[in-house]
KOLNU-247117 format. One record per residue (C-alpha): residue in one letter; x, y, z. Coordinates in steps of 0.5 Angstrom, whole numbers, m for minus. Layout:
! residues N
+----+-------+-------+-------+
: aa :    xx :    yy :    zz :
+----+-------+-------+-------+
:  A :     X :     Y :     Z :
...
+----+-------+-------+-------+
//
This chain:
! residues 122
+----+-------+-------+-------+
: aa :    xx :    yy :    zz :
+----+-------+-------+-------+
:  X :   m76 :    51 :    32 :
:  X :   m75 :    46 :    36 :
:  X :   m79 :    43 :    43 :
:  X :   m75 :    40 :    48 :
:  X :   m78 :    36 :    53 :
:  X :   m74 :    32 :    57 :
:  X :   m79 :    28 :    60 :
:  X :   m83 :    27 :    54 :
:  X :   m79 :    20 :    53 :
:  X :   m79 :    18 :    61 :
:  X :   m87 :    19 :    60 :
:  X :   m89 :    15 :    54 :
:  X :   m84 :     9 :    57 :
:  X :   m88 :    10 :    64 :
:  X :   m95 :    10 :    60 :
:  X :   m94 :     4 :    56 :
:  X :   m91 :     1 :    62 :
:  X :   m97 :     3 :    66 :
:  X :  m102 :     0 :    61 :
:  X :   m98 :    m7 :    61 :
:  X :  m101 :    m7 :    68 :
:  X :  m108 :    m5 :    67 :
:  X :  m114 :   m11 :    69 :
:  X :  m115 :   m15 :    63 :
:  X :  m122 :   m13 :    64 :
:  X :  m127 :    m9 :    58 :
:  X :  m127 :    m3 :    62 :
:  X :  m118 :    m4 :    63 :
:  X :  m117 :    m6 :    56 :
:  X :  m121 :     0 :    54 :
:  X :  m119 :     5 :    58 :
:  X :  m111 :     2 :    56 :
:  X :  m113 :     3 :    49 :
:  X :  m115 :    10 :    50 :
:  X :  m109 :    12 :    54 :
:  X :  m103 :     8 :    49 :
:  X :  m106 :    13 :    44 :
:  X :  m107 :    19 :    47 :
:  X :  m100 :    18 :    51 :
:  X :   m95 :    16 :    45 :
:  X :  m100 :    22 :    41 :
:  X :   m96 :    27 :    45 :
:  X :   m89 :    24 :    43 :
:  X :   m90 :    24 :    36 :
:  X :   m94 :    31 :    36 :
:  X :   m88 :    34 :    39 :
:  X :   m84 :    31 :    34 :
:  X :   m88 :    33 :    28 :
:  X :   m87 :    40 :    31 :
:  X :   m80 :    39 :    32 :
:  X :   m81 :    39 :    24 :
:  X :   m85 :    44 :    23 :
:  X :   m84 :    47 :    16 :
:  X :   m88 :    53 :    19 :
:  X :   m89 :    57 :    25 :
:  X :   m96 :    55 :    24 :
:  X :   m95 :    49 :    23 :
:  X :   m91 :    49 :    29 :
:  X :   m96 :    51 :    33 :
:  X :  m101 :    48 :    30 :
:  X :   m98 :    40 :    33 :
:  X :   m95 :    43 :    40 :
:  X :  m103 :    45 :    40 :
:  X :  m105 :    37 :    39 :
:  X :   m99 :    35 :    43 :
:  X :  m102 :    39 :    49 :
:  X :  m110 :    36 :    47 :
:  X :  m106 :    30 :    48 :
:  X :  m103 :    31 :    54 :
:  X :  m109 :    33 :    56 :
:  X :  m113 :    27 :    54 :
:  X :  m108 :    23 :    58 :
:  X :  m109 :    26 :    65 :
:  X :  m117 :    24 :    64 :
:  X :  m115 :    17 :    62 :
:  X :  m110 :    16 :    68 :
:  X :  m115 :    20 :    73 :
:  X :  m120 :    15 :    71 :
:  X :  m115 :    10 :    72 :
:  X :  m114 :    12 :    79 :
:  X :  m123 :    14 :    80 :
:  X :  m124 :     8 :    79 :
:  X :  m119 :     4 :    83 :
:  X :  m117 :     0 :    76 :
:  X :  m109 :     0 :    79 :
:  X :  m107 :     1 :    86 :
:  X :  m101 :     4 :    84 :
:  X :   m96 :    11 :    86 :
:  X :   m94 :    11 :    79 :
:  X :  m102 :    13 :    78 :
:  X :  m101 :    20 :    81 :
:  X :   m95 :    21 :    79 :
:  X :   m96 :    20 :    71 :
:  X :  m103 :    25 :    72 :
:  X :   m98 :    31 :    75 :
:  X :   m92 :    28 :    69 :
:  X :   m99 :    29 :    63 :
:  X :  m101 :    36 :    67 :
:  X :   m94 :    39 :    67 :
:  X :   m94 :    37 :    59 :
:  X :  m100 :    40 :    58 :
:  X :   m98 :    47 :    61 :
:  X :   m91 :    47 :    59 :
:  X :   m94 :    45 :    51 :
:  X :   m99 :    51 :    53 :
:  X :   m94 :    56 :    54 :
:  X :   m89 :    54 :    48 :
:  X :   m95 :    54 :    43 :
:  X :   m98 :    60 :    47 :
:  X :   m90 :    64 :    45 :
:  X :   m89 :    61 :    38 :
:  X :   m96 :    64 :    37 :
:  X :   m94 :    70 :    39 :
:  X :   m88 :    70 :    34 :
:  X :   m83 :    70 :    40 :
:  X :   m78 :    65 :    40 :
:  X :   m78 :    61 :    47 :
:  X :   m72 :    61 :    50 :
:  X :   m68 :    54 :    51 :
:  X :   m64 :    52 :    57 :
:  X :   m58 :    49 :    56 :
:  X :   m57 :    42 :    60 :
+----+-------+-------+-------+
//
């Protein structure tokens, strides 16, 4: 099996980015930490399901993947709830973190079933 995100790569660079601009404060170093780990966590999920040795196992790190693009939209909300950065690339992250969670859910949802999710050629 094979997971093919096309923006999962863009959305790790705009993390880390993002990060880079945070407050040096306690609470935007913080929260910077917190999202660098759950941020890059997606990519690194999906690339271990991409090399699953089993359906299981394959599930079981697009499922991880998903908890992290999850963790990743709280940290960015909180990010934007707490104004630590006037930034539109906020909002657009939090929308990026909740579409890879949705689209991780449905694949771990399909390969879980035994079906094979259908792959769309660029």
């Amino acid at each position: 099996m094979r997971v093919h995100l096309h923006t999962k790569e863009e959305y790790h660079g705009l993390v880390v980015q993002l990060v880079g601009r945070l407050p040096r404060t306690v609470a935007g170093i913080e929260i910077g930490r917190q999202l660098i780990r759950a941020g890059t966590s997606v990519g690194s999920n999906v690339e271990e399901a991409d090399g699953a040795v089993s359906r299981k196992d394959f599930v079981n790190h697009t499922r991880i993947a998903r908890k992290e693009a999850r963790e990743s939209r709280f940290w960015l909300t909180l990010i934007d709830a707490a104004d630590l950065l006037r930034d539109p690339e906020v909002s657009a992250l939090i929308r990026e973190a909740d579409e890879l969670a949705r689209i991780l859910s449905k694949i771990a949802n399909t390969a879980s079933l035994g079906k094979r999710p259908v792959s769309k050629s660029n």
